[in-house]
PDB file of N, CA, C and O in Angstrom:
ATOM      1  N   UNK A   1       0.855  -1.183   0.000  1.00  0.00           N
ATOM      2  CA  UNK A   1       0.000   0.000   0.000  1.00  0.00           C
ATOM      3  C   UNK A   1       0.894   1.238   0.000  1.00  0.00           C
ATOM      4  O   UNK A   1       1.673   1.321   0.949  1.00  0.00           O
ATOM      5  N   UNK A   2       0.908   2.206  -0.905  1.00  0.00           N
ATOM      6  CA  UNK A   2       1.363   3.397  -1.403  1.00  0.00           C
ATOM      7  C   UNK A   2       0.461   4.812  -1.193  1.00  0.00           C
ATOM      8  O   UNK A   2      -0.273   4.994  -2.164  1.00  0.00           O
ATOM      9  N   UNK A   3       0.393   5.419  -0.591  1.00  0.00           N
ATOM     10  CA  UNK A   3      -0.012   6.801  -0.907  1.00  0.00           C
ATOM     11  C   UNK A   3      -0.697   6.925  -2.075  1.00  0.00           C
ATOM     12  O   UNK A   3      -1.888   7.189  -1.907  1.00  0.00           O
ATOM     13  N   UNK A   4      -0.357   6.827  -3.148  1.00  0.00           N
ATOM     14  CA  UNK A   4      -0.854   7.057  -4.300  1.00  0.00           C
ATOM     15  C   UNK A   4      -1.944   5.698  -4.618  1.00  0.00           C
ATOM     16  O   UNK A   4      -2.868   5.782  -5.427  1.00  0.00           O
ATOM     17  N   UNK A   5      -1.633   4.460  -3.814  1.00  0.00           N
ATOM     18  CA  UNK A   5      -2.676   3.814  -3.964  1.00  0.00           C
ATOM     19  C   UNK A   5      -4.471   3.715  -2.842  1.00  0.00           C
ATOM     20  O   UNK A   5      -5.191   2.726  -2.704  1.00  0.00           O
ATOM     21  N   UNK A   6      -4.580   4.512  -2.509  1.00  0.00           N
ATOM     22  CA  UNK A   6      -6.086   4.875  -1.414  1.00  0.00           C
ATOM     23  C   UNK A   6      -6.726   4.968  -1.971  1.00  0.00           C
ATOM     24  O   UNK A   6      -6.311   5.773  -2.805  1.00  0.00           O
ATOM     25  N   UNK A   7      -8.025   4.577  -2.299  1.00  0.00           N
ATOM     26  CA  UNK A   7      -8.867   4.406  -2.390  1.00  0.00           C
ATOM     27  C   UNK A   7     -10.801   4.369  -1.503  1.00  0.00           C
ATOM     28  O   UNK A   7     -11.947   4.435  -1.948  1.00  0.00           O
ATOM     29  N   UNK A   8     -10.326   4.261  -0.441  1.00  0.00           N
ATOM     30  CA  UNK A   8     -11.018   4.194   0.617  1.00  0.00           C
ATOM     31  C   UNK A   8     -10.551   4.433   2.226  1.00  0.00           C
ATOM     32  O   UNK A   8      -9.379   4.543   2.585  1.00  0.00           O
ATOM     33  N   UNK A   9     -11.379   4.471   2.846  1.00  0.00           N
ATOM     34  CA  UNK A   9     -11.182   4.427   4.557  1.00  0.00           C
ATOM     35  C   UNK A   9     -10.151   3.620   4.842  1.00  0.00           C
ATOM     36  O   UNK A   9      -9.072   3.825   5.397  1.00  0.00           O
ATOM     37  N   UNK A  10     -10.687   2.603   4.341  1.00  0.00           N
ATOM     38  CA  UNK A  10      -9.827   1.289   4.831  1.00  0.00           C
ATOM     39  C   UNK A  10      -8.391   0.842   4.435  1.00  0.00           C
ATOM     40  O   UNK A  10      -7.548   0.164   5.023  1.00  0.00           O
ATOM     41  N   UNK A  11      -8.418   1.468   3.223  1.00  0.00           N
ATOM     42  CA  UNK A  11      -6.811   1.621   2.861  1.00  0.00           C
ATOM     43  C   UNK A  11      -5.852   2.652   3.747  1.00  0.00           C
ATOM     44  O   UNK A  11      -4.737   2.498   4.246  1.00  0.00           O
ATOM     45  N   UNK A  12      -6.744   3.725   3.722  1.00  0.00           N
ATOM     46  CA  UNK A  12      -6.172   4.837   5.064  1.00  0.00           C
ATOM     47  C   UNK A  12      -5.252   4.008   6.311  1.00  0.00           C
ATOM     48  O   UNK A  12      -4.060   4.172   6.572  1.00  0.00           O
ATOM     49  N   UNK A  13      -6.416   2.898   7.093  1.00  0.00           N
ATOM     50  CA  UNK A  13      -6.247   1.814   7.982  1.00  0.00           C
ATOM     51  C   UNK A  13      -5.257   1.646   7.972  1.00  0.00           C
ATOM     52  O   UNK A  13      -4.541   1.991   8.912  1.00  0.00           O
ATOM     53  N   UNK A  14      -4.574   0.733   6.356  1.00  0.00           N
ATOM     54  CA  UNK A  14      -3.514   0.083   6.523  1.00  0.00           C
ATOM     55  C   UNK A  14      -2.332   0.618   5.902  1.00  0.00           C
ATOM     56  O   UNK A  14      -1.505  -0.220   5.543  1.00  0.00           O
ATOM     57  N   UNK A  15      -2.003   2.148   5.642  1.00  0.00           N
ATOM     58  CA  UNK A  15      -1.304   2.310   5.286  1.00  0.00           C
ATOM     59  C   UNK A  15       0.132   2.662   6.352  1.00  0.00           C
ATOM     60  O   UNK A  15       0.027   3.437   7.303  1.00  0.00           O
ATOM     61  N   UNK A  16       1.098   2.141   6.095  1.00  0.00           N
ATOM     62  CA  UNK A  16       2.018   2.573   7.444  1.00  0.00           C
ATOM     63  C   UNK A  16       2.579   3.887   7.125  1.00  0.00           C
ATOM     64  O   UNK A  16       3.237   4.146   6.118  1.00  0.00           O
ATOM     65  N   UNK A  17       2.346   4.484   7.821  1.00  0.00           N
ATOM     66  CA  UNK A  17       2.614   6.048   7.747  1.00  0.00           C
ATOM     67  C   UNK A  17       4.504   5.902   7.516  1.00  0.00           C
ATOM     68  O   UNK A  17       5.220   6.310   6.602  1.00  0.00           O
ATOM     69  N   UNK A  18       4.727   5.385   8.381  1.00  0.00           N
ATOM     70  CA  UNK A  18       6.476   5.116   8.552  1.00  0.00           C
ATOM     71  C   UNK A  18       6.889   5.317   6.790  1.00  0.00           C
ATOM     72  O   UNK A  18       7.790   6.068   6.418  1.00  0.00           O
ATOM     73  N   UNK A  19       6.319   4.764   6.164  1.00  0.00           N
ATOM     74  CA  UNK A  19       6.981   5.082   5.033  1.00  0.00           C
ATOM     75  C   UNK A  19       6.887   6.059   4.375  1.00  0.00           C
ATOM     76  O   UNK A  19       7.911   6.238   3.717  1.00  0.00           O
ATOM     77  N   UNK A  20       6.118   6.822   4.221  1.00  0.00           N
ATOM     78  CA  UNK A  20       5.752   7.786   3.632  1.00  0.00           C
ATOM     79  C   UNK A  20       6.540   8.927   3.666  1.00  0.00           C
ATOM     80  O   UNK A  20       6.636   9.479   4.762  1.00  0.00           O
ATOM     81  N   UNK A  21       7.220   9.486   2.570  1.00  0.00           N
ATOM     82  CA  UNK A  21       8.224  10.882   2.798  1.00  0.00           C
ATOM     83  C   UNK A  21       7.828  11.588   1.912  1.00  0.00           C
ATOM     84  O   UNK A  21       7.592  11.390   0.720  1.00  0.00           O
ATOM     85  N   UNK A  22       7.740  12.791   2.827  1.00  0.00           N
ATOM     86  CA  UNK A  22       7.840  14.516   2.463  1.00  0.00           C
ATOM     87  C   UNK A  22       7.513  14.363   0.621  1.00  0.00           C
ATOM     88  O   UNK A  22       6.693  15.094   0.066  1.00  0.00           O
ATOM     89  N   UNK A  23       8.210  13.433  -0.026  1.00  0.00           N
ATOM     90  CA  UNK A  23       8.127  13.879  -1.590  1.00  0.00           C
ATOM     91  C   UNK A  23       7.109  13.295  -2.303  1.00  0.00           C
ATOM     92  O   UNK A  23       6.503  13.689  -3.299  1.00  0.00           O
ATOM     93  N   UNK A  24       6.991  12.065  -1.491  1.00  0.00           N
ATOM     94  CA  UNK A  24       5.189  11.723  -2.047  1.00  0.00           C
ATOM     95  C   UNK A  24       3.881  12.313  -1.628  1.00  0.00           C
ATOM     96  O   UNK A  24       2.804  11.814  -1.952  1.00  0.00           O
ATOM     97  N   UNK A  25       4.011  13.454  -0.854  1.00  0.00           N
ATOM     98  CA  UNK A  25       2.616  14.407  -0.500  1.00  0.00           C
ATOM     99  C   UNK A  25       2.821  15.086  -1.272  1.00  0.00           C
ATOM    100  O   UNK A  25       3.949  15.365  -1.680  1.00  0.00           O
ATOM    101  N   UNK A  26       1.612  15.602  -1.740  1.00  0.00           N
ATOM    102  CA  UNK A  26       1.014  16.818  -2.468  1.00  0.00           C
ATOM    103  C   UNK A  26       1.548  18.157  -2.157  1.00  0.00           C
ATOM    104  O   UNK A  26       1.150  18.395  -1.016  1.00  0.00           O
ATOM    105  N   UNK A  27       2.096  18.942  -2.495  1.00  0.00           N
ATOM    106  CA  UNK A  27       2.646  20.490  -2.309  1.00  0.00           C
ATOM    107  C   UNK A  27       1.834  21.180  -1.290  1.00  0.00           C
ATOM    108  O   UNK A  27       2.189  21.586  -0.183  1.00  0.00           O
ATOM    109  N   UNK A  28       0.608  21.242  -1.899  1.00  0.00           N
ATOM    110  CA  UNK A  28      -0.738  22.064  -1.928  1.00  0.00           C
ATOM    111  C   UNK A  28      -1.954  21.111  -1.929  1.00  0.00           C
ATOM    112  O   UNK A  28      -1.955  19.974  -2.400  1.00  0.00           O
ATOM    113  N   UNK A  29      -3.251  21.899  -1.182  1.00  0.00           N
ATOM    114  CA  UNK A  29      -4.633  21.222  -1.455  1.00  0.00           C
ATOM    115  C   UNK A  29      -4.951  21.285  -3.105  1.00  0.00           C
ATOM    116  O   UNK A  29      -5.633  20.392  -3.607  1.00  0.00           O
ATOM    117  N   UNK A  30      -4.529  22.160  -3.754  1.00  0.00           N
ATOM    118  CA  UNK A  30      -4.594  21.903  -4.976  1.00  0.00           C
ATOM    119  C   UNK A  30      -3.977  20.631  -6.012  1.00  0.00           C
ATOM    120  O   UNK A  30      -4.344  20.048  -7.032  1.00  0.00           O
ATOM    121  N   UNK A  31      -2.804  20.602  -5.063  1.00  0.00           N
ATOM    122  CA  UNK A  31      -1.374  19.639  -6.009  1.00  0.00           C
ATOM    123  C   UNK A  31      -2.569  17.202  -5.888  1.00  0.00           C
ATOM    124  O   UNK A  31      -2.547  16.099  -6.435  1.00  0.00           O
ATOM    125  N   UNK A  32      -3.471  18.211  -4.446  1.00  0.00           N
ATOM    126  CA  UNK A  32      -3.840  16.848  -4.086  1.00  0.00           C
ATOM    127  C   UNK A  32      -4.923  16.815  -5.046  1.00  0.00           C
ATOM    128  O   UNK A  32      -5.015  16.055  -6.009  1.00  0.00           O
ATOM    129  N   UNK A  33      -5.647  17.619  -4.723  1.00  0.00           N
ATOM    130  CA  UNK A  33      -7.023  17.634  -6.086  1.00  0.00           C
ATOM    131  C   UNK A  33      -6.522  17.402  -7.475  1.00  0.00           C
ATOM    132  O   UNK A  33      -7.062  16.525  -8.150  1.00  0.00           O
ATOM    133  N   UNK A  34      -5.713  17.983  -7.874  1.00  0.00           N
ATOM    134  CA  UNK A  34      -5.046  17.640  -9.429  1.00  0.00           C
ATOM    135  C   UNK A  34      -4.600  15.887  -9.728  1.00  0.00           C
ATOM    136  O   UNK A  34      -4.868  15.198 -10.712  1.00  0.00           O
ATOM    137  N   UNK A  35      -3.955  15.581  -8.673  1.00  0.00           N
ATOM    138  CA  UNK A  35      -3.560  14.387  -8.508  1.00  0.00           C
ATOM    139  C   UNK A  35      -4.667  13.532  -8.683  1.00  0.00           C
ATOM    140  O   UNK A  35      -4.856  12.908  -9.727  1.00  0.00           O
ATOM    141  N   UNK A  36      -5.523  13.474  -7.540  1.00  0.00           N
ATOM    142  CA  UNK A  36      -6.433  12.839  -7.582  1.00  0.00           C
ATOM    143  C   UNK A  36      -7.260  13.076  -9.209  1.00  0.00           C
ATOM    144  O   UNK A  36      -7.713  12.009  -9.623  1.00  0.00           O
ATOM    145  N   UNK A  37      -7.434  13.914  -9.868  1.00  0.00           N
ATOM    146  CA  UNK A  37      -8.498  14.107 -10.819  1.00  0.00           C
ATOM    147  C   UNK A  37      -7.738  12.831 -11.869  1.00  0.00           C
ATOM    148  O   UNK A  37      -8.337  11.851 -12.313  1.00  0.00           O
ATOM    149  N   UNK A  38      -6.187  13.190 -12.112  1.00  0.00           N
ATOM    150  CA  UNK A  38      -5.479  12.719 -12.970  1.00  0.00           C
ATOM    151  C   UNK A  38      -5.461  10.615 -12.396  1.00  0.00           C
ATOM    152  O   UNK A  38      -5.434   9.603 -13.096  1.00  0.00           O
ATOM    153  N   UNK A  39      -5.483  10.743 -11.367  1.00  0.00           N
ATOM    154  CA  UNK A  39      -5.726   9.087 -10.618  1.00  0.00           C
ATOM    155  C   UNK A  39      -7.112   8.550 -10.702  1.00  0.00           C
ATOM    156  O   UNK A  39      -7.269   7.334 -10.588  1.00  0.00           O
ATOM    157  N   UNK A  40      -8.149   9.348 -10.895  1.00  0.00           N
ATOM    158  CA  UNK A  40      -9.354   8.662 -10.348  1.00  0.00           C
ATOM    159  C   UNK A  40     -10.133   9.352 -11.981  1.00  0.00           C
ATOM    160  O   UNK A  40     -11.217   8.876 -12.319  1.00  0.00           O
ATOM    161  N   UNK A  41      -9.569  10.292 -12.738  1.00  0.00           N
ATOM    162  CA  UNK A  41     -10.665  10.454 -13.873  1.00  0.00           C
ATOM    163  C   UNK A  41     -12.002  11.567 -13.648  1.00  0.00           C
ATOM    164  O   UNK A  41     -12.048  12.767 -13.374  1.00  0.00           O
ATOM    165  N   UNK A  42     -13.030  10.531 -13.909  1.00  0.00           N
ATOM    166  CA  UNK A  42     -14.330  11.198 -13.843  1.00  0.00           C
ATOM    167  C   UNK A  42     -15.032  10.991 -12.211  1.00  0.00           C
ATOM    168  O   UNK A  42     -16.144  11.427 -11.912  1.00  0.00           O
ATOM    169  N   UNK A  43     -14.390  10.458 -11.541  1.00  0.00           N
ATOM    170  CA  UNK A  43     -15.040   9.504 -10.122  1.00  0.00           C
ATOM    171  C   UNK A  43     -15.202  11.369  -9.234  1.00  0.00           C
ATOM    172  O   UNK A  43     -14.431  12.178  -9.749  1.00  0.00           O
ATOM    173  N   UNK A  44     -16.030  11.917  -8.138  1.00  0.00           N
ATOM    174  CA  UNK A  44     -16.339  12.651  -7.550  1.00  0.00           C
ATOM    175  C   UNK A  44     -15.056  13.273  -6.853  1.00  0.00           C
ATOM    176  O   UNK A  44     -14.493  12.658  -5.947  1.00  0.00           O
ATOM    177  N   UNK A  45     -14.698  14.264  -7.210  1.00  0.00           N
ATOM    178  CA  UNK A  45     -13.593  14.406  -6.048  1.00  0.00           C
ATOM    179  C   UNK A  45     -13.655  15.425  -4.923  1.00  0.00           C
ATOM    180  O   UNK A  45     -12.933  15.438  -3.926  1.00  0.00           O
ATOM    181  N   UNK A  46     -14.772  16.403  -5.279  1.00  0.00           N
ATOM    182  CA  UNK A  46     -14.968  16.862  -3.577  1.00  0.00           C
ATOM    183  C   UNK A  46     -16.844  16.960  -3.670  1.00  0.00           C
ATOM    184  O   UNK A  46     -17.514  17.077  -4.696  1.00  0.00           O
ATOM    185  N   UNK A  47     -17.292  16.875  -2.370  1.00  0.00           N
ATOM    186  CA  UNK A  47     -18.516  17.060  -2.369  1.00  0.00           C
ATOM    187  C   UNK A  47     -18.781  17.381  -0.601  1.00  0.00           C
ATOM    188  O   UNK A  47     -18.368  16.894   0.451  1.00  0.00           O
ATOM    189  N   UNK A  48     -19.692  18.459  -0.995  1.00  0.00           N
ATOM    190  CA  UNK A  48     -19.965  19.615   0.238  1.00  0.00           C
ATOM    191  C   UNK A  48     -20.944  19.346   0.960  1.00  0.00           C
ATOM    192  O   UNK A  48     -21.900  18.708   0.518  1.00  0.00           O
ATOM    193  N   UNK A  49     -20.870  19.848   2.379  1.00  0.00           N
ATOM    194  CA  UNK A  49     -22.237  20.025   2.838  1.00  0.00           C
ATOM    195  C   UNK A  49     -23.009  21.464   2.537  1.00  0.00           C
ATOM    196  O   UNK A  49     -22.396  22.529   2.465  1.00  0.00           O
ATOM    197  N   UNK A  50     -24.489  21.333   2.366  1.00  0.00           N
ATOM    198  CA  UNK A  50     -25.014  22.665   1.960  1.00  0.00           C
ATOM    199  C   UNK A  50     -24.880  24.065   3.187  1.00  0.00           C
ATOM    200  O   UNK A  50     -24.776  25.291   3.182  1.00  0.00           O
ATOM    201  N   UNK A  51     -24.963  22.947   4.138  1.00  0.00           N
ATOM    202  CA  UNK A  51     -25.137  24.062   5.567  1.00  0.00           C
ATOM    203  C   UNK A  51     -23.945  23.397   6.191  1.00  0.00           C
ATOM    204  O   UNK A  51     -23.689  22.290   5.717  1.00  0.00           O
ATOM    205  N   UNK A  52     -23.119  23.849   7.198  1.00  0.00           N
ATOM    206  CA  UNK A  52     -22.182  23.295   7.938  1.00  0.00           C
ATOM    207  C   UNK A  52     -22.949  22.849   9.669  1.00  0.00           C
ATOM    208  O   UNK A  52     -22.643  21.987  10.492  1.00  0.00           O
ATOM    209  N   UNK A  53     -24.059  23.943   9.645  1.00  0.00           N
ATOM    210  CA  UNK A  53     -25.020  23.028  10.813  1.00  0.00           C
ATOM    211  C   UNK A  53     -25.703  21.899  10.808  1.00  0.00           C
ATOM    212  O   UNK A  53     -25.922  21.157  11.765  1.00  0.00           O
ATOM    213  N   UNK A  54     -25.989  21.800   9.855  1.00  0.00           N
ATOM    214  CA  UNK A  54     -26.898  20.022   9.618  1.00  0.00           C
ATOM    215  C   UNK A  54     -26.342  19.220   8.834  1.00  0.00           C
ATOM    216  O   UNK A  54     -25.780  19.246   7.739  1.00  0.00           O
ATOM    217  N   UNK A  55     -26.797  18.003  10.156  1.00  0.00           N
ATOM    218  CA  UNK A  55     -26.068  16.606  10.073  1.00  0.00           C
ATOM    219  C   UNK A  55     -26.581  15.860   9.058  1.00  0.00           C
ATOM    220  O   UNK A  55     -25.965  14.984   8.452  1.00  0.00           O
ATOM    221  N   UNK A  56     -27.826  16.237   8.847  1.00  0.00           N
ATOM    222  CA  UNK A  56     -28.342  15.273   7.699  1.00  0.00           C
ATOM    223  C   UNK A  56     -29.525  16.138   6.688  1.00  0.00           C
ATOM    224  O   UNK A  56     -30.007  17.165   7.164  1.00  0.00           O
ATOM    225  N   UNK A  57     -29.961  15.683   5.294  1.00  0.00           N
ATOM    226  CA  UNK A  57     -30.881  16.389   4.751  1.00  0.00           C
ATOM    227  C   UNK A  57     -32.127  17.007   4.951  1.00  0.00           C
ATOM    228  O   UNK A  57     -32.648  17.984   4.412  1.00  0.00           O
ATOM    229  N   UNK A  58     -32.590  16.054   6.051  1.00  0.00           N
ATOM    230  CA  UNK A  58     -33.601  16.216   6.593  1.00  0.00           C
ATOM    231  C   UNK A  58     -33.668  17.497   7.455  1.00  0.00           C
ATOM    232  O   UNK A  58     -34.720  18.090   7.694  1.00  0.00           O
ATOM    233  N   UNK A  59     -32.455  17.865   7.897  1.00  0.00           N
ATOM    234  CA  UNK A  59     -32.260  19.070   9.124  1.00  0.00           C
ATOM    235  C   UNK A  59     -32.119  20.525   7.926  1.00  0.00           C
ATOM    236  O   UNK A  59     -32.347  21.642   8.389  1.00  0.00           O
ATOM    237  N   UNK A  60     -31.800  20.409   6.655  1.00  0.00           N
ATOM    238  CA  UNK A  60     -31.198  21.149   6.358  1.00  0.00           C
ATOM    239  C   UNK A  60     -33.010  22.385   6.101  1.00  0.00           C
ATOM    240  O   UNK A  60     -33.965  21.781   5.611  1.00  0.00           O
ATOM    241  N   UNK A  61     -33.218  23.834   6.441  1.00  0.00           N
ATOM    242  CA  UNK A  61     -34.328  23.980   6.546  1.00  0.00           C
ATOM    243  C   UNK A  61     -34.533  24.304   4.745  1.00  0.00           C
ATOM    244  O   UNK A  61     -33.773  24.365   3.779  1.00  0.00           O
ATOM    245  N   UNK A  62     -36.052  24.463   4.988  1.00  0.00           N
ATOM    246  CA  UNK A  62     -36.423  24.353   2.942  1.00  0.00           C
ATOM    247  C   UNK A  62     -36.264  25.715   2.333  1.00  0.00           C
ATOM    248  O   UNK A  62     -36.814  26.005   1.270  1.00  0.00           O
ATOM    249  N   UNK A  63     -35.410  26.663   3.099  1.00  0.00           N
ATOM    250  CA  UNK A  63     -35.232  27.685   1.970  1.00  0.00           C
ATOM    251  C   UNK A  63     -33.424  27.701   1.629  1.00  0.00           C
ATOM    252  O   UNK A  63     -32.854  28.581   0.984  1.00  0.00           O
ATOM    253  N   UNK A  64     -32.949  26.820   2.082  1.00  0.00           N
ATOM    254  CA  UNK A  64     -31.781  26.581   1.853  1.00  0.00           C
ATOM    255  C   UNK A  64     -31.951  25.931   0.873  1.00  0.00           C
ATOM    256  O   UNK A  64     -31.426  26.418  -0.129  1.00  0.00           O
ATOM    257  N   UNK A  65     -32.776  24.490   0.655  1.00  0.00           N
ATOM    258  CA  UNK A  65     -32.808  23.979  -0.296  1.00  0.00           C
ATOM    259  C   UNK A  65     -33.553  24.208  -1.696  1.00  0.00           C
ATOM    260  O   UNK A  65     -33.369  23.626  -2.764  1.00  0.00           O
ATOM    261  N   UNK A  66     -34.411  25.187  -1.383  1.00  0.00           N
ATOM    262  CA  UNK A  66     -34.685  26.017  -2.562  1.00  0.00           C
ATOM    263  C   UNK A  66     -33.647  26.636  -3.107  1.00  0.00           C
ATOM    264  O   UNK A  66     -33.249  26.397  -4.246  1.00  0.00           O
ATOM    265  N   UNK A  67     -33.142  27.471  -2.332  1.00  0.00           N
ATOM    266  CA  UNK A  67     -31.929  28.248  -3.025  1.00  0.00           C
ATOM    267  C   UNK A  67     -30.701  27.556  -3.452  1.00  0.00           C
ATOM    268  O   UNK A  67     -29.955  28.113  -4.257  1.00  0.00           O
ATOM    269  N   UNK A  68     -30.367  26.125  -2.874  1.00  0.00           N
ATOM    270  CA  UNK A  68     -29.542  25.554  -3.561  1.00  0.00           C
ATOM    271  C   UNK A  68     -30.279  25.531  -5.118  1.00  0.00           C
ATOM    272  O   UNK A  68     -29.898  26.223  -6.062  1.00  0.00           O
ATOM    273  N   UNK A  69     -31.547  24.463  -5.153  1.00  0.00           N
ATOM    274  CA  UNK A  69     -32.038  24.129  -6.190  1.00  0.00           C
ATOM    275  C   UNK A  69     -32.122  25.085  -7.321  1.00  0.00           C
ATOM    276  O   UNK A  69     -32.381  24.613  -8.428  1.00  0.00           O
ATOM    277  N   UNK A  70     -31.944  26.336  -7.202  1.00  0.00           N
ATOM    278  CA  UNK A  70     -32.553  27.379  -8.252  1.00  0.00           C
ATOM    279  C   UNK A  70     -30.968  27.659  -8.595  1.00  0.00           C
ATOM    280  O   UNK A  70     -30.924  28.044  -9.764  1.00  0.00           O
ATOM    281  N   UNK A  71     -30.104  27.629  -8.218  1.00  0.00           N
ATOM    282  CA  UNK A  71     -28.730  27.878  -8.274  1.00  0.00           C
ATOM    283  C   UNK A  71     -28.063  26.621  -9.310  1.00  0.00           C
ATOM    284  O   UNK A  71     -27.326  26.886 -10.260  1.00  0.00           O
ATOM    285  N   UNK A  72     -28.379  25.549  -9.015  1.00  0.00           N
ATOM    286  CA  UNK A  72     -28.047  24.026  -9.006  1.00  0.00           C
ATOM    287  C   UNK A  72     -28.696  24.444 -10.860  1.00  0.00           C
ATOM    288  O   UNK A  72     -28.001  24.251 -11.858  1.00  0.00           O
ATOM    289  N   UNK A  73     -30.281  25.081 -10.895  1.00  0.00           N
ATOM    290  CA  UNK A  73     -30.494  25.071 -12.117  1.00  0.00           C
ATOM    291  C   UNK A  73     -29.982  26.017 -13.108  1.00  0.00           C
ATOM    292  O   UNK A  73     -29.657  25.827 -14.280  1.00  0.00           O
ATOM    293  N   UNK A  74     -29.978  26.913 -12.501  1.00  0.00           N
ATOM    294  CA  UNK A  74     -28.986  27.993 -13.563  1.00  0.00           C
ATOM    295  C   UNK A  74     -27.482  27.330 -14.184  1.00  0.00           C
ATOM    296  O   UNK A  74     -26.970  27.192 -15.295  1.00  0.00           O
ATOM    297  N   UNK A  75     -27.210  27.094 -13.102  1.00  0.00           N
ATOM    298  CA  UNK A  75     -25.647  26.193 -13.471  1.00  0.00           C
ATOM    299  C   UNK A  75     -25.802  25.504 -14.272  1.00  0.00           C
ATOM    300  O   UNK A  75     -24.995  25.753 -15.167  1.00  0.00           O
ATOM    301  N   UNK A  76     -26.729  24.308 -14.624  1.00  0.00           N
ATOM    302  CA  UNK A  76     -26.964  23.401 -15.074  1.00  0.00           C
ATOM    303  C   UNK A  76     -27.119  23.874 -17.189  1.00  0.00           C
ATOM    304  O   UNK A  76     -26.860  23.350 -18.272  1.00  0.00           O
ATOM    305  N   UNK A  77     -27.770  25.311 -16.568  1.00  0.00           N
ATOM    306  CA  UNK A  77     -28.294  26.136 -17.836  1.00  0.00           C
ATOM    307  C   UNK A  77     -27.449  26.669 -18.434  1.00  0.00           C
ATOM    308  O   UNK A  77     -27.630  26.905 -19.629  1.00  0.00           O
ATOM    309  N   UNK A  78     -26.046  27.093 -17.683  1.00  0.00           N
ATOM    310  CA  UNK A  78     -24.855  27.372 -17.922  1.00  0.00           C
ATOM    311  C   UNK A  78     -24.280  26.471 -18.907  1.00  0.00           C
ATOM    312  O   UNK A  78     -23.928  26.971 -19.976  1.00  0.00           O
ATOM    313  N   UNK A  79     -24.112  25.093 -18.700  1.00  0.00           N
ATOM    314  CA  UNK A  79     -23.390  24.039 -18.727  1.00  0.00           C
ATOM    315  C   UNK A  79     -24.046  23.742 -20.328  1.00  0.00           C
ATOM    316  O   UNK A  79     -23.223  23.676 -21.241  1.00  0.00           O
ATOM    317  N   UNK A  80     -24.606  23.675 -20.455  1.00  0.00           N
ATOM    318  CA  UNK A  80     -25.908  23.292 -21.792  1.00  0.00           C
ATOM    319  C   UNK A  80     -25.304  24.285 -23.009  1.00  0.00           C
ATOM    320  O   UNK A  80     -25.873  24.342 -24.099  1.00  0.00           O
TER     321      UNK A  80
END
């Protein structure tokens, strides 16, 4: 198990930190996002919470999620 090979939680688990040097980390939060895009492709590479107070969707209240949604559609209109 390599740094460059994670994939999940569980690889996290078993990776022995002991090996790992200074030149296989990422520079920057950017250098890691680039990396990752170029390792993983099309697969998700960051995804947010809408509110940083709620734990789950259900908490999040409905004019937040309106205003995501109307945002979410313009973008979408952008993209087209």
């Amino acid at each position: 198990m390599t740094i460059t090979t994670i994939k999940n939680h569980a690889d996290v688990g078993n990776l022995n930190l002991a090996e790992i040097s200074p030149a296989q980390l990422p520079r920057s939060t950017y250098h890691a996002i680039l990396q990752s895009a170029q390792n993983f492709g099309d697969a998700t590479a960051i995804e947010y919470i809408l509110d940083g107070d709620c734990i789950s969707e259900a908490q999040i209240p409905f004019a937040k999620k309106l205003i995501h949604r109307i945002l979410m559609t313009f973008k979408r209109q952008k993209l087209c």
